[in-house]
C-alpha atoms as one frame of an Amber mdcrd trajectory, in Angstrom:
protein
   1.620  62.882 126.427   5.200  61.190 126.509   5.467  59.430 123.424   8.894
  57.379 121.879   9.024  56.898 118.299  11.322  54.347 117.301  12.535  54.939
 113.792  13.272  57.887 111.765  12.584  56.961 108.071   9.906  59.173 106.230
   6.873  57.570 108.518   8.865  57.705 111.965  10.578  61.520 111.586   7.007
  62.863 110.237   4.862  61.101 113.188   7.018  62.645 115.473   7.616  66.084
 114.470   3.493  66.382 113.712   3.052  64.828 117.565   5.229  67.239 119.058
   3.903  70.167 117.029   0.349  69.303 118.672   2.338  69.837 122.147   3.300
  66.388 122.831   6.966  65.651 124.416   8.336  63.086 121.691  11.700  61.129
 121.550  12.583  60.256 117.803  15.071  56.973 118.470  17.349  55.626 115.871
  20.377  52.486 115.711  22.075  55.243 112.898  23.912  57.766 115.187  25.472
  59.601 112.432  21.184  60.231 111.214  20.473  61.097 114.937  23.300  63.774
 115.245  22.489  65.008 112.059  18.811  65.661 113.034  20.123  66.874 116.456
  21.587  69.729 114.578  19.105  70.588 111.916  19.671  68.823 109.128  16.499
  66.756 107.399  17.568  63.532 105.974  14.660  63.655 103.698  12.918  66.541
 101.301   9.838  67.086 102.520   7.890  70.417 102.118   7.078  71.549 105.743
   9.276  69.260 107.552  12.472  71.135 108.214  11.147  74.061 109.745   8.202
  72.033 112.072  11.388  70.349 113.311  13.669  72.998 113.744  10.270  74.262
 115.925   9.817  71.552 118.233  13.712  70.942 118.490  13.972  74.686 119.922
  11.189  74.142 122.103  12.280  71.179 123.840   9.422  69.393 122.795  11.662
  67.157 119.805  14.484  64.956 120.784  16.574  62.425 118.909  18.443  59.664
 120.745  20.171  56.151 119.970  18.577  54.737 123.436  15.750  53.449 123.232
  15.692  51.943 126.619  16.601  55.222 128.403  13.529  56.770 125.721  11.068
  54.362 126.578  11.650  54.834 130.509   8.656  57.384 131.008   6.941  56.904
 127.973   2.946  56.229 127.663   2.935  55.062 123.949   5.751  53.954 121.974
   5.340  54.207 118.029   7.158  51.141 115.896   8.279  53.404 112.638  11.173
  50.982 111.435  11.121  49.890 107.689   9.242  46.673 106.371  11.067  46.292
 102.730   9.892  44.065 100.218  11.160  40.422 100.974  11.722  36.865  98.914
   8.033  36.517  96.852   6.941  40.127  97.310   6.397  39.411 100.739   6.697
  41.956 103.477  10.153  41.765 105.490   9.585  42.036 109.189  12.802  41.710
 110.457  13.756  45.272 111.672   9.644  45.078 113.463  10.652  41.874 115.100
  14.112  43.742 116.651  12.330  46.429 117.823   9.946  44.583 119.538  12.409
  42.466 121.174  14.166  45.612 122.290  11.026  46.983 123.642  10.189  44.096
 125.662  13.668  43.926 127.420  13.843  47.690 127.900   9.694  48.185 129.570
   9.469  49.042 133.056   6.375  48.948 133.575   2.975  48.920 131.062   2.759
  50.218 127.841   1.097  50.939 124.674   3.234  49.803 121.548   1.462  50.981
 117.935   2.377  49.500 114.816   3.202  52.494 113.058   4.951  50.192 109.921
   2.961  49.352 106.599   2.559  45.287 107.799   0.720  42.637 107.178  -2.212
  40.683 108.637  -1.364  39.347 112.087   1.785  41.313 112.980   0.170  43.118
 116.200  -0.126  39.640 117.254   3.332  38.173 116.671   4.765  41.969 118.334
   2.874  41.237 121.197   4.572  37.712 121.939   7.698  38.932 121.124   7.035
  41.387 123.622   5.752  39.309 126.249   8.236  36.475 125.688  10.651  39.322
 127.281   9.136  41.306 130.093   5.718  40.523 132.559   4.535  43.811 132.142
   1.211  44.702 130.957   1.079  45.339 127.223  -1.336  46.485 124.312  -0.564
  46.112 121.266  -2.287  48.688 118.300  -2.228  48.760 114.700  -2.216  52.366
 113.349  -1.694  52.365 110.404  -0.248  55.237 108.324  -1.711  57.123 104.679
   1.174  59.668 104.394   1.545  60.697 100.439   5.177  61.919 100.315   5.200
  65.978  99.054   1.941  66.518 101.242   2.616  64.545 104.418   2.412  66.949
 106.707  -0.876  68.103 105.788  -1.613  64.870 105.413  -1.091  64.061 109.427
  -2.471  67.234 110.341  -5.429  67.097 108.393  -6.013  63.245 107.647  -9.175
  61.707 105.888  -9.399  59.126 108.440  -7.671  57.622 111.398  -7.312  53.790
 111.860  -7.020  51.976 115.149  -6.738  48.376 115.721  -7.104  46.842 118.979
  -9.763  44.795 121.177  -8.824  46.939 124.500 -11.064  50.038 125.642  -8.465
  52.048 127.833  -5.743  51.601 124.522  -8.224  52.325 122.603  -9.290  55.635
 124.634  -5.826  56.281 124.750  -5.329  56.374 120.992  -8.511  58.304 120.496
  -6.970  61.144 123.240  -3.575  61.592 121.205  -5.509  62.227 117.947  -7.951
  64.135 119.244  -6.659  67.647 117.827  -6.266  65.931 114.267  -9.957  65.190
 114.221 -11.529  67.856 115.176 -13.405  68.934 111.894 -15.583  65.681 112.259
 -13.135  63.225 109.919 -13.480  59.822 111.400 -11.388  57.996 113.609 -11.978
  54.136 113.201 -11.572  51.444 115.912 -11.408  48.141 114.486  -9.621  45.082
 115.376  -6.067  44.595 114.451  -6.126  42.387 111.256  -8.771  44.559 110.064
  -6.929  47.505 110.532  -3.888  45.934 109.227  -5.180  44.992 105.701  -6.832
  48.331 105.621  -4.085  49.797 104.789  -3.001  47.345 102.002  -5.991  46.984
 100.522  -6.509  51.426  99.990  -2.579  51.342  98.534  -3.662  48.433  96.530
  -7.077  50.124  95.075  -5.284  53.402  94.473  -2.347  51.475  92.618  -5.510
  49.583  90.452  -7.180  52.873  89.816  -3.748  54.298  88.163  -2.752  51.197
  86.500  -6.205  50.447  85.018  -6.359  54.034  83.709  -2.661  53.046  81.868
  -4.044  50.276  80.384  -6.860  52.111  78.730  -4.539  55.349  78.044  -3.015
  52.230  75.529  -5.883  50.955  74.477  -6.961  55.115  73.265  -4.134  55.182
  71.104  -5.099  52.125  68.933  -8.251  52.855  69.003  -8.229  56.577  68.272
  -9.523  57.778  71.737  -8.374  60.865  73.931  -7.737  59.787  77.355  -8.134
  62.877  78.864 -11.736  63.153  77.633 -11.980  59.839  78.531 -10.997  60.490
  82.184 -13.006  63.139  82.571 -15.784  61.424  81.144 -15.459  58.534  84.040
 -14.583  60.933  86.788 -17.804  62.900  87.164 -19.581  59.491  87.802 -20.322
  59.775  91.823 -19.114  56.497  91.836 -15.968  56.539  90.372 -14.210  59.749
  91.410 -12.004  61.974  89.919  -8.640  60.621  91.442  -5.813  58.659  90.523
  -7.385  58.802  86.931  -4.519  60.179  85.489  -2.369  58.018  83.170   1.442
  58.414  82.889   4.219  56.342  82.976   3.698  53.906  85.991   3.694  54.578
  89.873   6.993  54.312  91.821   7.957  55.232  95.576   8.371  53.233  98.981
   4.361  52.200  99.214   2.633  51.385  95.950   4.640  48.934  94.392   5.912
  47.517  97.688   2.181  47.151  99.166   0.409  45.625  96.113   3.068  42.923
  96.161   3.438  42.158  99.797  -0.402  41.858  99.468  -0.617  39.474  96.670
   2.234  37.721  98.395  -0.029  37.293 101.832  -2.930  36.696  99.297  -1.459
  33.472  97.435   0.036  32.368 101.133  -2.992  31.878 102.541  -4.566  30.282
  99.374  -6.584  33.204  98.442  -5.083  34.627  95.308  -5.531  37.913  94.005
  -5.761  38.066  90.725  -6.320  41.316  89.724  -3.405  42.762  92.065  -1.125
  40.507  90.385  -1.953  42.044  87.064  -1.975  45.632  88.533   1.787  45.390
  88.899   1.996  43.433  85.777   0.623  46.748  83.968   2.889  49.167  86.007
   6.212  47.424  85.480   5.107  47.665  81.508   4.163  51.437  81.697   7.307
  52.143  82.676   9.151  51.151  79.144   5.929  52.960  77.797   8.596  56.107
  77.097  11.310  53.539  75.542   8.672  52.174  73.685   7.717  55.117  72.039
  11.283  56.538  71.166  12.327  53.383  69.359   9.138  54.025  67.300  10.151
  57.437  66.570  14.396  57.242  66.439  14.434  53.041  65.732  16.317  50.257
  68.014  20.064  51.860  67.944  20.113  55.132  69.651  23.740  55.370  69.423
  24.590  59.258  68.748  21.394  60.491  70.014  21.509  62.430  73.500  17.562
  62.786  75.012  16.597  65.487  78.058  15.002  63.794  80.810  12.957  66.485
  82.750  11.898  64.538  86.211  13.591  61.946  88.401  12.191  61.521  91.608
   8.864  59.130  91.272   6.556  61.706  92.546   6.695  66.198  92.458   7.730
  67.706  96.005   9.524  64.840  96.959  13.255  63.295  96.296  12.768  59.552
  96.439  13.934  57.611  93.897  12.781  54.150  94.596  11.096  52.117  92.082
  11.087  55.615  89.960  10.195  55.231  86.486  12.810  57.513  85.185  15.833
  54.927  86.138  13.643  52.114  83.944  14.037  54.587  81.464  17.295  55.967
  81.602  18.325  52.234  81.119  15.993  51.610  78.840  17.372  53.906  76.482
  21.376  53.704  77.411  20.872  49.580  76.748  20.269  51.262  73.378  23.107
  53.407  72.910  21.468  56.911  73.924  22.913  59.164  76.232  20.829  60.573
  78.718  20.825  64.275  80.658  18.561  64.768  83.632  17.239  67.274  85.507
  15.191  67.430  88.945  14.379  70.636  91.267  15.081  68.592  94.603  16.152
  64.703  93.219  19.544  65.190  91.705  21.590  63.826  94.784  19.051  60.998
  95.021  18.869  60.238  91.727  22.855  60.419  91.777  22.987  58.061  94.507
  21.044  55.839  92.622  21.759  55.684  88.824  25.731  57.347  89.433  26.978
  58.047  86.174  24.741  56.171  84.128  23.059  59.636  82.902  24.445  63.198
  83.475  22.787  65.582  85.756  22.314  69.354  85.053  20.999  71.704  87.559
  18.908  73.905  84.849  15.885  72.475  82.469  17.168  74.267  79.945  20.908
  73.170  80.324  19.784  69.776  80.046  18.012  70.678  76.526  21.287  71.491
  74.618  21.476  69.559  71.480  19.216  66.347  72.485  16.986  64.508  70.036
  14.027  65.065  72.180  12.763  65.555  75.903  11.205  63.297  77.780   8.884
  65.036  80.591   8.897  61.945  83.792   7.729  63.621  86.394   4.997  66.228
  86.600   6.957  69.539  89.208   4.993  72.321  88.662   7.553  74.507  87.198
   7.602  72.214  83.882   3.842  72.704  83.349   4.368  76.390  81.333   8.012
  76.105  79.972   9.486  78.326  77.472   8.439  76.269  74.495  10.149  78.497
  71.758  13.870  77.898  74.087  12.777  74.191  74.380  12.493  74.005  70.220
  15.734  76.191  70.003  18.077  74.378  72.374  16.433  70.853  71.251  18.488
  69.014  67.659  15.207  67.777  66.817  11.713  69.389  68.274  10.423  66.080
  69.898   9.072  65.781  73.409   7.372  63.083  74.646   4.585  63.575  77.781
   5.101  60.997  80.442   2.426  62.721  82.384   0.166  64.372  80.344   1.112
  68.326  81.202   0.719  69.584  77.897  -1.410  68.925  74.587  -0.634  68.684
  71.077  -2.634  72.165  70.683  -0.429  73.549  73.299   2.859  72.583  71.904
   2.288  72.730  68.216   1.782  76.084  67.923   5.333  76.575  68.830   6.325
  73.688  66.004   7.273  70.904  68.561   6.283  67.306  67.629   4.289  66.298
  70.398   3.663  62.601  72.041   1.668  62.003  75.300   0.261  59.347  77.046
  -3.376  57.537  75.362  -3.677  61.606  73.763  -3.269  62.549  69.805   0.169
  62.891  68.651   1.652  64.993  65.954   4.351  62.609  64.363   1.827  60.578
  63.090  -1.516  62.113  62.856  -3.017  59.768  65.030  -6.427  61.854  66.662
């Protein structure tokens, strides 16, 4: 199948390198022509694990191309994907804009019919305004589907490869058999492919971001409540996740969700939600909770060190918002990096594949160090952020030599008291017993 993709953000470049890989011929399109040359020659603008060499692949093959045309793309295409970004608008609410240009474009490029998917996290009746967009320029025959994507970032590929689920929204059989024929090798092991009508397929997606993001923020809230109350959180969670009807994931407290989808998605969906008189009350809390989780770290060090931090340097091991990825948005390590500079600390960082991104987006505010260890040297403690896997067994006896004072403090809940205590390190986590104060 001839497929464009317009848009090559972490949805659109993914899509289209897991399409071709399944022997499709796909065109990757993009307005950014420095992006487009730098993808003709190789270089990802993205870390993903996977990604580079799938499209390094498809690129030899001829199967992956990357143009600025989208007219001269779309000119023998059967499906073109709308990848473009929807960021977070005036009230939460989702902005459309770049979906809207697109869709113009589309309509004044089409020679004939075509299938245009929604590829974009959007809200509930965008198919609908794409398709009169679409027909308001062109008298071509046009279907519009909503397709919805669940890529987690660090496991995307397998995640399109391999998906729990696909989602199709649209009222017309031969789009719909369309859909079902380009998916067909991702759903071969039985996993469901859905077809649903567009608004249903649309809010699918928001409301399984939004339930995930309640799952992690209700677990923070109780991960609090353990501390005051003399709980371990851990016990508690797995006490809750063998129950059939609970589950075992996103159960894991830490110190808030970040990235391009949770936050973004619960608020553009309590945005739609009070717009149409139907408020949700519980979503509005869920971010509540998650933009206090993320001082939960500050919080805790102004217990420990008091309010001025002036003269005290901390280790901040973990920048990017999620392992085996580099984005920084809405990470909770730049709420606490300012956090604790607003207080006079200093701050040293370190990240196995964020330190650019995180660069990009604090500058100097902290200093960056390419080693763990480096990052240790003379700091009043170390704050773990983000959970990489090479921070899970550390040298604890280098930590507790290269640390002032032998403090760390668990954002995500790696190690134990037991674990780090034998080693003499004071230990605080997240809803778990601490060794400053005793607390069990």
């Amino acid at each position: 199948m001839r497929i464009t993709i317009v848009g090559t953000g972490y949805v659109g470049l993914v899509t289209g390198t897991c399409f071709a890989e399944s022997g499709n011929t796909v065109c990757c399109v993009d307005h950014d022509a420095e992006k487009i040359e730098s993808l003709k020659t190789g270089e990802i603008p993205i870390y993903e694990p996977g990604l580079e060499e799938l499209v390094e692949r498809n690129t030899t093959a001829g199967r992956l191309t990357f143009s600025t045309h989208l007219a001269a793309s779309i000119k023998d295409a059967e499906v073109v994907f709308i990848a473009v970004g929807t960021p977070q608008g005036e009230n939460g609410a989702c902005d459309l804009t770049a979906v809207r240009t697109v869709a113009a474009e589309i309509g004044a490029a089409m020679t004939g019919p075509l299938v245009v998917v929604n590829k974009s996290t959007v809200p509930v009746g965008t198919a609908a305004v794409v398709a009169d967009i679409i027909r308001s320029a062109c008298e071509h025959q046009i279907h519009v589907v909503s397709n919805p994507e669940f890529l987690k970032e660090g496991a995307a590929i397998d995640d399109f490869m391999k998906p729990d689920r696909v989602v199709i929204g649209t009222d017309d059989k031969d789009a719909a058999d369309l859909m079902r024929e380009l998916y067909s090798p991702f759903v071969r092991t039985g996993k469901p492919l859905l077809v649903m009508d567009q608004a249903s397929a649309e809010l699918t997606k928001y409301a399984s971001n939004a339930m995930l993001a309640t799952k992690i923020s209700f677990m923070n809230d109780i991960s609090r409540l353990c501390e005051h109350v003399g709980a371990n959180v851990t016990k508690v969670r797995q006490g809750m996740g063998t129950d059939a009807r609970i589950g075992p994931h996103f159960l894991f407290p830490g110190v808030g969700y970040g990235g391009s989808c949770f936050p973004k998605d619960v608020r553009a969906l309590s945005a739609l939600a009070r717009e149409v008189g139907s408020p949700l009350q519980i979503l509005e809390a869920v971010d509540e909770v998650n933009n206090r989780q993320k001082r939960y770290l500050v919080e805790k060090v102004i217990d420990r060190f008091g309010t001025d931090l002036s003269g005290h340097c901390f280790a901040m091991w973990g920048l990017a918002f999620k392992p085996r990825t580099d984005d920084m948005r809405e990470a909770p390590s730049v709420v606490i990096a300012r956090g604790l500079i607003e207080r006079g600390a200093k701050l040293c960082g370190h990240d196995p594949e964020a330190l650019g991104s995180a660069r990009a987006e604090m500058g100097d505010l902290i200093e960056y160090s390419t080693d763990p260890y480096e990052a240790l040297k003379g700091a009043s403690a170390l704050l773990l952020v983000t959970e990489w896997n090479e921070y899970r067994r550390p040298d604890f006896k280098r930590v507790k030599e290269l640390l002032s004072e032998p403090v760390i403090y668990d954002g995500r809940n790696i190690w134990s008291a037991e674990m780090t205590e034998r080693y003499g390190l004071e230990y605080h986590g997240i809803g778990t017993r601490s060794t400053h104060d005793g607390s069990q």
